[in-house]
C-alpha positions as CSV (number, residue, x, y, z in Angstrom):
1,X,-2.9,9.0,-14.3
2,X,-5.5,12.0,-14.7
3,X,-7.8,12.9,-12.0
4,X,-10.4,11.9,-14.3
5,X,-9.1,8.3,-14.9
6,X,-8.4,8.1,-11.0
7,X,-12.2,9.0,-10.3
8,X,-13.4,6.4,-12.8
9,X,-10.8,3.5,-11.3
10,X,-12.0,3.9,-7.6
11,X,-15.5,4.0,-9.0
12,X,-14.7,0.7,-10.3
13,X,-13.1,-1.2,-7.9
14,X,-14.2,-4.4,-7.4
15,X,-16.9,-5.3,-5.2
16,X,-15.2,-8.5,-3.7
17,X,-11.8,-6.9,-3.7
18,X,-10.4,-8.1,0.0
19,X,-7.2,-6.9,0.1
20,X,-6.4,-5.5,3.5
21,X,-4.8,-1.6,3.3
22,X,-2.6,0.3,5.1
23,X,-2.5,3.5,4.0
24,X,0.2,5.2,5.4
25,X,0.3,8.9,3.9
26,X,-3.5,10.1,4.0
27,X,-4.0,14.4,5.0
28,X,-6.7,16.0,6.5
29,X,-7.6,19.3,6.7
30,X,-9.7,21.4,9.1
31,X,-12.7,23.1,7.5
32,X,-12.4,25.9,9.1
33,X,-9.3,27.1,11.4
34,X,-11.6,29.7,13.2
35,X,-13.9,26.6,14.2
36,X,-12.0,24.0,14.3
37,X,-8.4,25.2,15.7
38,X,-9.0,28.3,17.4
39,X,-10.3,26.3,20.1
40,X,-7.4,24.4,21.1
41,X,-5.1,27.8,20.5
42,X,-4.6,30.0,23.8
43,X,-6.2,33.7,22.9
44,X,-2.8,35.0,22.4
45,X,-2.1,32.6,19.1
46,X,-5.2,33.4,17.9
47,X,-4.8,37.2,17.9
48,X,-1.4,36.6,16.2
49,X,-3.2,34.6,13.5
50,X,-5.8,36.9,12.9
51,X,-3.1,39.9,13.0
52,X,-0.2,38.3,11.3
53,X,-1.4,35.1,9.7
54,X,1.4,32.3,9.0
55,X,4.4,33.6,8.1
56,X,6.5,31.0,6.8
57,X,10.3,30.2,6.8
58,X,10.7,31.1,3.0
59,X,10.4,33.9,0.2
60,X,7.0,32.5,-1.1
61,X,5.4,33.0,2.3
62,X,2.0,32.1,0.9
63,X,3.2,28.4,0.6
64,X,4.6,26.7,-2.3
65,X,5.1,28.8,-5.6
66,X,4.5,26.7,-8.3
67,X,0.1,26.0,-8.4
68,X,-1.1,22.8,-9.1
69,X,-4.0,22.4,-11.2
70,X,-6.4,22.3,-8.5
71,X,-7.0,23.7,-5.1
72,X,-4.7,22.2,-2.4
73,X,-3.5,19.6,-4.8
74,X,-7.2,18.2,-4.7
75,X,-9.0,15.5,-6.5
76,X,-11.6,16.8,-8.0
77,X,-13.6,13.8,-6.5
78,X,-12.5,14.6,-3.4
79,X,-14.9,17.5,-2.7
80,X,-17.7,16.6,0.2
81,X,-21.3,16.5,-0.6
82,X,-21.7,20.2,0.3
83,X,-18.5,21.2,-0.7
84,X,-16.2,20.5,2.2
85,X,-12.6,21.0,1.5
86,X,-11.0,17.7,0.2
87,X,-9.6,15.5,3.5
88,X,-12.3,17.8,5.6
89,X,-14.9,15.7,6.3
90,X,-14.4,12.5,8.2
91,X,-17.7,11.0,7.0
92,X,-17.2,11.4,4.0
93,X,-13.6,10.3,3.8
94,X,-15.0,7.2,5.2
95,X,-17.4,6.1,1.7
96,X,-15.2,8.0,-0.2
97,X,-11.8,6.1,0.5
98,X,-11.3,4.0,3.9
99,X,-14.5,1.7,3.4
100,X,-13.6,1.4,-0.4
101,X,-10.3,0.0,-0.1
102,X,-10.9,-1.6,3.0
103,X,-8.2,0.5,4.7
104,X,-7.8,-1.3,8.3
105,X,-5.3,1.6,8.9
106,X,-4.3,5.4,7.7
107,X,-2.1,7.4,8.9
108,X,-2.9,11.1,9.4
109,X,0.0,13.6,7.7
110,X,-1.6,17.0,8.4
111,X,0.4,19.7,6.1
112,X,-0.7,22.9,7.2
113,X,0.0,22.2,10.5
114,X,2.4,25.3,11.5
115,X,5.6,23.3,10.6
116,X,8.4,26.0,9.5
117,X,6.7,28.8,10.6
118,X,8.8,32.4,11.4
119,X,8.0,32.4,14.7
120,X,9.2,29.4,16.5
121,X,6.5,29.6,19.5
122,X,3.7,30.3,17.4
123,X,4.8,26.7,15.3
124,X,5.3,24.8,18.3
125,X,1.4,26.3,19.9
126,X,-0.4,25.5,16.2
127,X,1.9,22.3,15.9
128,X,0.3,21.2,19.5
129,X,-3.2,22.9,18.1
130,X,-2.8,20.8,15.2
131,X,-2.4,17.7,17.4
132,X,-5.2,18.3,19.3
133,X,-7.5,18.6,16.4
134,X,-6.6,15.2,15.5
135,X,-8.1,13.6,18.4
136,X,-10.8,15.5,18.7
137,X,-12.2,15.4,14.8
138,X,-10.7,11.9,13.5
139,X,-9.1,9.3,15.7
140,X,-11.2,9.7,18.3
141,X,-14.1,9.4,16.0
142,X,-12.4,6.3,13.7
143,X,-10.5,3.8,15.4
144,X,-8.8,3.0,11.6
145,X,-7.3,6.7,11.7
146,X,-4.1,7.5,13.5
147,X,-2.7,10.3,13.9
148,X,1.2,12.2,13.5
149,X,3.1,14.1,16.2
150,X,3.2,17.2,14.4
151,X,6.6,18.8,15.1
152,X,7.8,23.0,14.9
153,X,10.9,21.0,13.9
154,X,13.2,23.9,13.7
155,X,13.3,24.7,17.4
156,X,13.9,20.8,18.4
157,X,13.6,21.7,22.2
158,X,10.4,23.0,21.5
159,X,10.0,19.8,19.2
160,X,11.1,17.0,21.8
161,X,8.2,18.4,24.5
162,X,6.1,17.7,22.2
163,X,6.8,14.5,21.6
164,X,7.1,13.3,25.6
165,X,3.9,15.0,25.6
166,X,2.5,12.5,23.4
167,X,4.1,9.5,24.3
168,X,1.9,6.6,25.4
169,X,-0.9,8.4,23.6
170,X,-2.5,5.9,20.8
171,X,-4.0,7.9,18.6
172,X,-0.4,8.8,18.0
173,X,1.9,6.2,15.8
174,X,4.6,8.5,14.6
175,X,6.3,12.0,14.9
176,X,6.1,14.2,11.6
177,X,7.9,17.0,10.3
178,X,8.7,17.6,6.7
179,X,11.6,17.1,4.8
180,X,12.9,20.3,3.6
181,X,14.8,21.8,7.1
182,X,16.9,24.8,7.3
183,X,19.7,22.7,7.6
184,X,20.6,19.0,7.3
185,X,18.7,16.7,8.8
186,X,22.1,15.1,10.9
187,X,23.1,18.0,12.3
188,X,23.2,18.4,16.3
189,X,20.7,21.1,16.6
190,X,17.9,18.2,15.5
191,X,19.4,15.3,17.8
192,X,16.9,16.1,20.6
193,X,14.2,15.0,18.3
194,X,15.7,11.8,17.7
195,X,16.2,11.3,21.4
196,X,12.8,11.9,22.1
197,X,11.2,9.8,19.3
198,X,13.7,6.9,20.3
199,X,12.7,7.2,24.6
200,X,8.9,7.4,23.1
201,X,9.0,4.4,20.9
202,X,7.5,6.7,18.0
203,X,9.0,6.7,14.3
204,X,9.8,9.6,12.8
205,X,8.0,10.8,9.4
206,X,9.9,13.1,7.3
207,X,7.3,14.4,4.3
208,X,7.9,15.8,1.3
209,X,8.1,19.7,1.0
210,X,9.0,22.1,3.9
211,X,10.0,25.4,4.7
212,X,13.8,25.7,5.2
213,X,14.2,28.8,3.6
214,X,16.8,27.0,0.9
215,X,16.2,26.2,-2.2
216,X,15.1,22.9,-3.0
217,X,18.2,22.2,-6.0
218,X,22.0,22.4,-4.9
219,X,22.3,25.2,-7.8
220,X,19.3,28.2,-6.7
221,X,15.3,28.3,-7.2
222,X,13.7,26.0,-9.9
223,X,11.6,27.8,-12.6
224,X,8.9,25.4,-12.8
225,X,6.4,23.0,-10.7
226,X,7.8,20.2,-12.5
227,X,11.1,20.7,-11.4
228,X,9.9,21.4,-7.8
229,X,8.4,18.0,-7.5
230,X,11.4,16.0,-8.7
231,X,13.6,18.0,-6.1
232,X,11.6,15.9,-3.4
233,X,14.1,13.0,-4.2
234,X,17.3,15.2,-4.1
235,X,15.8,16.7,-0.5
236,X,15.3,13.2,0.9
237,X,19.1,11.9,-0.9
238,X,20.6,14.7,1.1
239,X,18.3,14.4,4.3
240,X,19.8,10.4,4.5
241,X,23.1,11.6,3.6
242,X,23.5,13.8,6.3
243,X,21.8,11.5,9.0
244,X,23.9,8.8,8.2
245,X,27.2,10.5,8.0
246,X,26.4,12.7,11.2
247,X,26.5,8.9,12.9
248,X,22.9,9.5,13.9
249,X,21.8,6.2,13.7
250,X,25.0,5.0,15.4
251,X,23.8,7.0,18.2
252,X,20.3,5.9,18.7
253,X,20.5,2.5,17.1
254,X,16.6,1.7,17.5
255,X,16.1,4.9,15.3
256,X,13.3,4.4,12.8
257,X,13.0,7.0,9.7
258,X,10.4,7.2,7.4
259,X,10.9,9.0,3.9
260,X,7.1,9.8,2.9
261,X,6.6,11.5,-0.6
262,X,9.4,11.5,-2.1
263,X,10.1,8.2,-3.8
264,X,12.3,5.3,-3.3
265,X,13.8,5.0,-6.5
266,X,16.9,6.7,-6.1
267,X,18.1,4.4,-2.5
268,X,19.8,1.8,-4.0
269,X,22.6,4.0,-6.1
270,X,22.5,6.8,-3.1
271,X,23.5,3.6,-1.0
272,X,26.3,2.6,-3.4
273,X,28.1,5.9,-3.8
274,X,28.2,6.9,-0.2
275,X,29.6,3.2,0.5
276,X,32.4,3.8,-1.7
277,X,33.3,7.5,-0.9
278,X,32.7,6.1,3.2
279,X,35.1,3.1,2.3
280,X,38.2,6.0,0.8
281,X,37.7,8.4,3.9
282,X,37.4,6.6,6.7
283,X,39.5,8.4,8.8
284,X,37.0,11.6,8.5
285,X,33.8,9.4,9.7
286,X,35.1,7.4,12.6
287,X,32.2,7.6,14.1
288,X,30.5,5.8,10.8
289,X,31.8,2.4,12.4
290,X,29.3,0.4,9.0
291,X,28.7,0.6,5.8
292,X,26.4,3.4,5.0
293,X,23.7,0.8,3.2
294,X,23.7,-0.8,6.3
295,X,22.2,1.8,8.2
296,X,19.8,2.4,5.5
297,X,18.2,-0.7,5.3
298,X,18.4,-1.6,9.2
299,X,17.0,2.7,10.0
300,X,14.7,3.4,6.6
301,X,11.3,3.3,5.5
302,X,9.9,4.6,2.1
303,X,6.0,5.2,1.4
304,X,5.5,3.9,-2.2
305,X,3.6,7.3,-3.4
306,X,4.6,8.4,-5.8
307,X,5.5,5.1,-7.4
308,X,7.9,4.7,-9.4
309,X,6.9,2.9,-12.8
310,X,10.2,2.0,-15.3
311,X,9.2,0.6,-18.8
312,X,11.0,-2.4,-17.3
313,X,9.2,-4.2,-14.2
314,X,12.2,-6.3,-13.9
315,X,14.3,-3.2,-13.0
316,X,11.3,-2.5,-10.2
317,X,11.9,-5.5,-9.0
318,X,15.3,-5.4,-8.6
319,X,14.9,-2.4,-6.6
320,X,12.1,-3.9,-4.4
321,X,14.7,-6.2,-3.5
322,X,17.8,-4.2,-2.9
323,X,15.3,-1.9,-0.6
324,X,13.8,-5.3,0.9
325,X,10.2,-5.5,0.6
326,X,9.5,-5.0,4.5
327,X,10.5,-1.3,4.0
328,X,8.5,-0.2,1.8
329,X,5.3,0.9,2.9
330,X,1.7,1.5,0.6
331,X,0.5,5.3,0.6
332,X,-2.0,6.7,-1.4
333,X,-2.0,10.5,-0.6
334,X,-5.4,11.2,-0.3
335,X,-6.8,13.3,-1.7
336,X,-4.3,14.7,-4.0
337,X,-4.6,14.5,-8.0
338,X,-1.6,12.1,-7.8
339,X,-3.3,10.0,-5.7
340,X,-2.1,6.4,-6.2
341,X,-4.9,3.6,-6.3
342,X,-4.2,0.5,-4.5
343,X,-6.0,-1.6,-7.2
344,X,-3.8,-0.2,-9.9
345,X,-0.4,-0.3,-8.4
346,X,2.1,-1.7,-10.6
347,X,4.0,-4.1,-8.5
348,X,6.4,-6.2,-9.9
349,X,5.8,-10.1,-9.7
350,X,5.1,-11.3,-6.1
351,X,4.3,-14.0,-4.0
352,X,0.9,-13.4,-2.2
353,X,3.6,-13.2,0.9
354,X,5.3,-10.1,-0.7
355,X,1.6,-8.4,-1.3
356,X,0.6,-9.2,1.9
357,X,3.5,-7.2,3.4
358,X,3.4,-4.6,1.3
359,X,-0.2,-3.6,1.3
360,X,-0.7,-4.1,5.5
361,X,2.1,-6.4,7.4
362,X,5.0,-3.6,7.1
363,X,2.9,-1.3,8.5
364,X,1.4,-3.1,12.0
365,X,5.2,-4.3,12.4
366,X,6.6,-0.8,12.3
367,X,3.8,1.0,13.4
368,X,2.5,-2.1,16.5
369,X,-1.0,-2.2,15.6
């Protein structure tokens, strides 16, 4: 869908729409770091900013390579009266998108938010910055806004502070980090982020992109954007792999993982293969004690943007059901050019049961609001 058609369809919506929204994948951005982060950042972070900006974990160490057509992914709809950034202006976020769709809920996924950074104590003081900034500019400003645990996810000890630091806190309802880590997800020097989500009742949000310093294919750097954006799925494929076969939900049983970004497509085959290759090595994984698709659908979450749209509904249906429709959780990602218009999703046929837990129940169930 162009930004063009998205502009006119959410000019259009329907004045006695009454759907209830949860949108569960919407990102902010500060207008200004100087003005509005600087002051949460101790005078030594600053300086380091200012001298050395943010040097990321990768070779493009401006961000991603590959430009999208607009600014920052942007809408070009998105801009504020006076030209505030897209996702910078809580006002206007509030005629532009919350009190159209009657979003009850949206959760804040902040992206420049020092995750992957070089220097591990620089992430964790912007990660905390970040944080901060949250409170003090949205959800303390709109009760419907909640904000992410931002995490400097490759130091996890660093990471898990963070976490206890926020727990109890309710402008927080999940920890956040992004999807592409230096190494898989399941390895041991992550666990004490899962311990710490698990002790602090928090889910944990893993996003699309990231900073592991790894390409996102199995085979080297893509050439084009195109092919960046389809690695999401392969990043979150081997993300789950590696969580499940490390026995990390074995370990912390009331575990909860959300896959944001990145599709949810590709979970029912993922689930099928690694059943079968689990079922002919047992004796490597005895620490696996299930099924691998049992852990997925007791420990997993998708966010439905992008959606995926077959030329057959009846084969989005089918996967609807193999996921199990409370997992699967409505996002738009505002205020990106792929944003995804709750009016215009293309759901397969459903019971006004099955809508209502897509588009809000999911959401206060996992989330307890």
């Amino acid at each position: 869908m162009s930004v063009e058609t998205i502009g006119k369809a959410s000019a259009t919506m329907p004045a006695n729409q009454k759907l209830v929204i949860a949108d569960c994948d919407i990102h902010p951005s500060p207008k200004s770091v100087e003005k509005e982060i600087f002051p949460f950042l101790e005078k030594r972070w600053r300086d380091h900013y200012q001298t050395y900006g943010m040097l990321l974990r990768q070779p493009y160490q401006a961000g991603p390579a590959y430009p999208k057509g607009q600014p920052d992914a942007a809408r070009r709809d998105a801009y504020g009266p006076n030209g505030e950034k897209p996702g910078s202006d809580l006002e206007f976020m509030r005629k532009h998108h919350l009190d159209r769709y009657n979003i009850e809920l949206g959760v804040l996924n902040p992206l420049k938010s020092g995750q992957g950074l070089q220097n591990p104590d620089f992430a964790a003081a912007y990660c905390k910055a970040i944080n901060d900034w949250q409170i003090a500019e949205w959800t303390s400003k709109e009760a419907r806004l909640k904000g992410s645990v931002c995490l400097p996810y490759e130091d996890a000890i660093l990471s898990a502070k963070e976490i206890e630091r926020r727990a109890g806190d309710p402008n927080f309802i999940q920890a956040f980090m992004l999807i592409r880590t230096s190494e898989p997800l399941g390895n041991r020097r992550y666990w004490p982020i899962f311990n710490a989500c698990v002790e602090a009742n928090l889910p944990l949000a893993v996003h699309a992109f990231g900073f592991g310093g790894t390409p996102v294919t199995g085979g080297g750097w893509p050439s084009y954007y195109t092919e960046d954006m389809v690695g999401h799925s392969q990043s979150a494929q081997s993300l789950v792999t590696s969580m499940v076969m490390e026995g990390v939900f074995e370990r912390w049983p009331e575990l909860k993982l959300i896959i944001v970004e990145a599709g949810f497509a590709w979970a029912p085959a993922l689930s099928w293969r690694l059943d079968r290759i689990w079922a002919q090595n047992r004796e490597e994984l005895l620490h696996v004690k299930r099924p691998p698709s049992e852990y997925m659908a007791d420990h997993i979450w998708y966010t439905t943007q992008p959606f995926e749209e077959p030329d057959r509904r009846g084969h989005l249906k089918d996967i609807f059901e193999w996921i199990g429709w409370e997992k699967l959780l409505f996002a738009t990602d505002y205020p990106h050019w792929d944003f995804d218009d709750p009016t215009r999703i293309p759901l397969p046929r459903a019971t006004d049961e099955q809508k209502q837990s897509f588009f809000i129940d999911n959401a206060r169930s996992l989330y307890g609001v």
